[in-house]
C-alpha positions as CSV (number, residue, x, y, z in Angstrom):
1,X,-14.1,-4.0,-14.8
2,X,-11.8,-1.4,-13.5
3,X,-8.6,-2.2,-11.3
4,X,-7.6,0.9,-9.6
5,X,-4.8,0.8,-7.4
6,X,-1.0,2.5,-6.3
7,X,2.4,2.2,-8.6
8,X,5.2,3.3,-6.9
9,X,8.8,4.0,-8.0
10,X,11.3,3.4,-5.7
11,X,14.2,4.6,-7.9
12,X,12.8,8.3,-5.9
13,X,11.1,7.5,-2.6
14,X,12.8,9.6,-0.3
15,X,11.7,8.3,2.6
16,X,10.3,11.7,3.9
17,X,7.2,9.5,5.2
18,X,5.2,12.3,3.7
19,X,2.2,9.6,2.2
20,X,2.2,8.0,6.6
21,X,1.7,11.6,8.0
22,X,-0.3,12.6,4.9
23,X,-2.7,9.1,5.3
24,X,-3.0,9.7,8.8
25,X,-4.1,13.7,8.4
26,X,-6.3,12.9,5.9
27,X,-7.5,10.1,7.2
28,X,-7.8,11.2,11.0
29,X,-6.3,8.1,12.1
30,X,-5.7,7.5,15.6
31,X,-2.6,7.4,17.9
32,X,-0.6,4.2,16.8
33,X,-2.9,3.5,13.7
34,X,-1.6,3.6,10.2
35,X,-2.5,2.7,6.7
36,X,0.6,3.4,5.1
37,X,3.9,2.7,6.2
38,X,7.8,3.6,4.8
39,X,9.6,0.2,5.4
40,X,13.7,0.5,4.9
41,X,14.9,-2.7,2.8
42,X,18.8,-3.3,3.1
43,X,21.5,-2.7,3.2
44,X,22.0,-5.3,0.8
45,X,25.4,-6.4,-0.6
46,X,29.1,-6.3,0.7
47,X,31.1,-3.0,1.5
48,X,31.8,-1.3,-1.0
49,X,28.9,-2.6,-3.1
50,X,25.6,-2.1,-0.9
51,X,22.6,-0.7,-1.9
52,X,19.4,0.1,-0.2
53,X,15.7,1.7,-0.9
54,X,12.6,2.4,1.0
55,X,9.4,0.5,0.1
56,X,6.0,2.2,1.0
57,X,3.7,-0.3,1.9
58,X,-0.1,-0.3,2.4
59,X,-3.0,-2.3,1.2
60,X,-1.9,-4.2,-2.2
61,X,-5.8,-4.4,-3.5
62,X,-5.1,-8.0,-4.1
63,X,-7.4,-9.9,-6.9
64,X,-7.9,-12.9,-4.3
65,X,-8.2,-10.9,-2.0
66,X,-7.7,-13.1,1.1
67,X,-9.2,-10.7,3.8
68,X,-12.7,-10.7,2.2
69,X,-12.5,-14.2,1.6
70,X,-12.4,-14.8,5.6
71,X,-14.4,-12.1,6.9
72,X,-17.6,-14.0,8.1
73,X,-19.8,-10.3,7.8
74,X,-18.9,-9.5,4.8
75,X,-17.2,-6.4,6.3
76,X,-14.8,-6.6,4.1
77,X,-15.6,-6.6,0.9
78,X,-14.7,-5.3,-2.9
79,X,-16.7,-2.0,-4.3
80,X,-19.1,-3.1,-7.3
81,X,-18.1,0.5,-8.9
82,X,-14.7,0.8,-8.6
83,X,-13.2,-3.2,-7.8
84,X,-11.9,-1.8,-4.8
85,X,-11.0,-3.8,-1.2
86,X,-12.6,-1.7,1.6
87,X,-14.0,-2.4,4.6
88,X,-17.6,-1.7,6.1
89,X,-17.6,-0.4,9.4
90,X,-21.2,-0.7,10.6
91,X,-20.6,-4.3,9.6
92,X,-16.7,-5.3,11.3
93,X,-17.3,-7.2,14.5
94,X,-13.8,-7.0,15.1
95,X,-12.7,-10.8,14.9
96,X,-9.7,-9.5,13.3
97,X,-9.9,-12.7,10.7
98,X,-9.3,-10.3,7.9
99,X,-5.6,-9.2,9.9
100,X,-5.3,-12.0,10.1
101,X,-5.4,-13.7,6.6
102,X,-3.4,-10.6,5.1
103,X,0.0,-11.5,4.1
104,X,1.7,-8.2,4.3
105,X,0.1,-6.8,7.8
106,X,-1.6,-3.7,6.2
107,X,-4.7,-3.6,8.3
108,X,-5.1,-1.7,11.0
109,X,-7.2,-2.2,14.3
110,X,-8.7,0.9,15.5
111,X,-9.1,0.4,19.5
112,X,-11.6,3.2,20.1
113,X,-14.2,1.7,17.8
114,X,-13.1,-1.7,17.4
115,X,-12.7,-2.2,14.2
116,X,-10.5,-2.9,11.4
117,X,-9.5,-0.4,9.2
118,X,-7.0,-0.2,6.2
119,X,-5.9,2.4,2.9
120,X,-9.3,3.3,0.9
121,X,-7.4,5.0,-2.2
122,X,-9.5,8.0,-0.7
123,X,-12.8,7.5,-2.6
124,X,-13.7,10.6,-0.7
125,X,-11.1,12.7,-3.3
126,X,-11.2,10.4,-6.4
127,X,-15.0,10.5,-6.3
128,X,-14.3,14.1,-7.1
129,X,-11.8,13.4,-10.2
130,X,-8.9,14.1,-7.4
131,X,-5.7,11.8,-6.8
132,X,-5.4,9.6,-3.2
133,X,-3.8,12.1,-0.5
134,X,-0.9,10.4,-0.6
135,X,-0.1,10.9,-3.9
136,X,-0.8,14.3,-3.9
137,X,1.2,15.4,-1.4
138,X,4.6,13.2,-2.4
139,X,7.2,15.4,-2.4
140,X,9.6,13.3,-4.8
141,X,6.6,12.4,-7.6
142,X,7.1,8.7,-6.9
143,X,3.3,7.7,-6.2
144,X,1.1,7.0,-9.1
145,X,-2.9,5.8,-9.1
146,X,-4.9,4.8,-12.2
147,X,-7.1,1.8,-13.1
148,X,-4.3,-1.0,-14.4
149,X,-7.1,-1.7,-17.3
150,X,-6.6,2.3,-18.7
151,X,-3.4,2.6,-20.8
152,X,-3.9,6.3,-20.6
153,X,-3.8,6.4,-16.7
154,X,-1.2,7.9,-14.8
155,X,-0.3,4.5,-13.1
156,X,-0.1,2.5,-16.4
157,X,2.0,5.4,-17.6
158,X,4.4,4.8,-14.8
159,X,4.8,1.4,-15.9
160,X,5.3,1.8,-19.2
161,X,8.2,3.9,-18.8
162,X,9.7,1.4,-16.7
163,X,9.0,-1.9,-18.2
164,X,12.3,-3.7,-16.5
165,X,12.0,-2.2,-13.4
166,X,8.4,-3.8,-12.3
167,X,8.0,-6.0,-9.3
168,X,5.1,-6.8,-7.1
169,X,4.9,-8.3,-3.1
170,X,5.4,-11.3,-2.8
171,X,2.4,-13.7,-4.3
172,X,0.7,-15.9,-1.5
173,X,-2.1,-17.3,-3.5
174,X,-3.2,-13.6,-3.3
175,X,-2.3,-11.7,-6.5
176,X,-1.3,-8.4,-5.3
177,X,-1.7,-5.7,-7.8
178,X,-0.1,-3.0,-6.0
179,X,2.9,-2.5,-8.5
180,X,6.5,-1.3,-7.6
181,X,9.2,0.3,-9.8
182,X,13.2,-0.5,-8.6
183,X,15.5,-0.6,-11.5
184,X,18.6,-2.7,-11.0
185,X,21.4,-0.2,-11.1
186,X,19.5,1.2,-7.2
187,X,18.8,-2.1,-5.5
188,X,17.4,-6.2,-5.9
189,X,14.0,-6.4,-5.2
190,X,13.0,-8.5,-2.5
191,X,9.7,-9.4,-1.8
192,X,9.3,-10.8,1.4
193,X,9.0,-9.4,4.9
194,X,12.1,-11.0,6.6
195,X,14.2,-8.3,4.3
196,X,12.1,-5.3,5.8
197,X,12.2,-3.3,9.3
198,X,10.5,-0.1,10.1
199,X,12.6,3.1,11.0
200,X,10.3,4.7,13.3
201,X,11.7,5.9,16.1
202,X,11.6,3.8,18.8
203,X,9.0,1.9,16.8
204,X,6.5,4.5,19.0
205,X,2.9,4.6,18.5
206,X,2.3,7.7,16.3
């Protein structure tokens, strides 16, 4: 079975939020919804010695996956084709059980139609042998995708190159797959949510 999914390299995120405007373009998400979000983690350390990166973070295409364990339509669900967590529309009652039960708040509610949404790895481009929009459109390089199971792929590439720099969220029973790439001489990873906050402005709706 394949395991597609996202690597990213923090040693280069920017921070532009190129992949959240990007998503949301491509995506046509509405006014406050997003799928993919540029968290800032630090600073970390004592002056002189602080450090600091950004960590995209969207859906981590976990391999117990918690959100389609809880969903009681089987809205949410993982692809028989590709292995990939998405959610089916026509099916989402919007009990928000799937919110809910995700450990690192990727899902999105979409008010207008009431329903959950979250990142699809754009099945719409890589049906068509294209990369995720996101991707595509980082200005910095730092996004990978691939299927985890292909040596050859771009995102096992990534990881190769970097075999000391790998880290993950942090695991809640879930087994998130989503890899990240922060070598030591940038930063200490940390996984967990207490570390991150959001730089939006204002923390407005956008």
């Amino acid at each position: 079975m394949s395991h597609y999914c996202l690597v990213v390299d923090l040693d280069y995120c920017l921070n532009c939020k190129g992949c959240e405007i990007g998503c949301k373009i491509e995506n046509d998400l509405p006014l406050g919804e997003r799928w993919n979000r540029v968290l800032t983690c630090g600073p970390y350390g004592e002056y002189p010695n602080l450090s600091q990166y950004y960590l995209p973070i969207q859906c981590q295409q976990c391999e117990d996956a918690p959100c389609v364990h809880v969903c009681p339509t089987g809205a949410s669900y993982r692809d028989p084709d590709t292995d990939i967590v998405l959610v089916d529309k026509e099916k989402c009652i919007g009990c928000k059980y799937c919110m809910m039960a995700c450990p690192y708040g990727v899902r999105s509610w979409n008010k207008a139609e009431k329903v959950v949404e979250k990142c699809t790895l754009c099945p719409q481009r890589t049906s068509v042998g294209e990369l995720p929009f996101c991707v595509s459109i980082c200005a910095s390089g730092c996004r990978f995708y691939g299927d985890l199971d292909d040596p050859n792929s771009d995102a096992s590439k990534a990881i190769a190159a970097k075999p000391d720099a790998v880290h993950k969220m942090a695991d809640k029973g879930n087994k998130p797959t989503a890899v990240y790439l922060l070598s030591a001489r940038n930063g200490d990873w940390y996984p967990e949510a207490d570390n991150w906050h959001d730089t939006n402005l204002s923390k407005q709706e956008w």
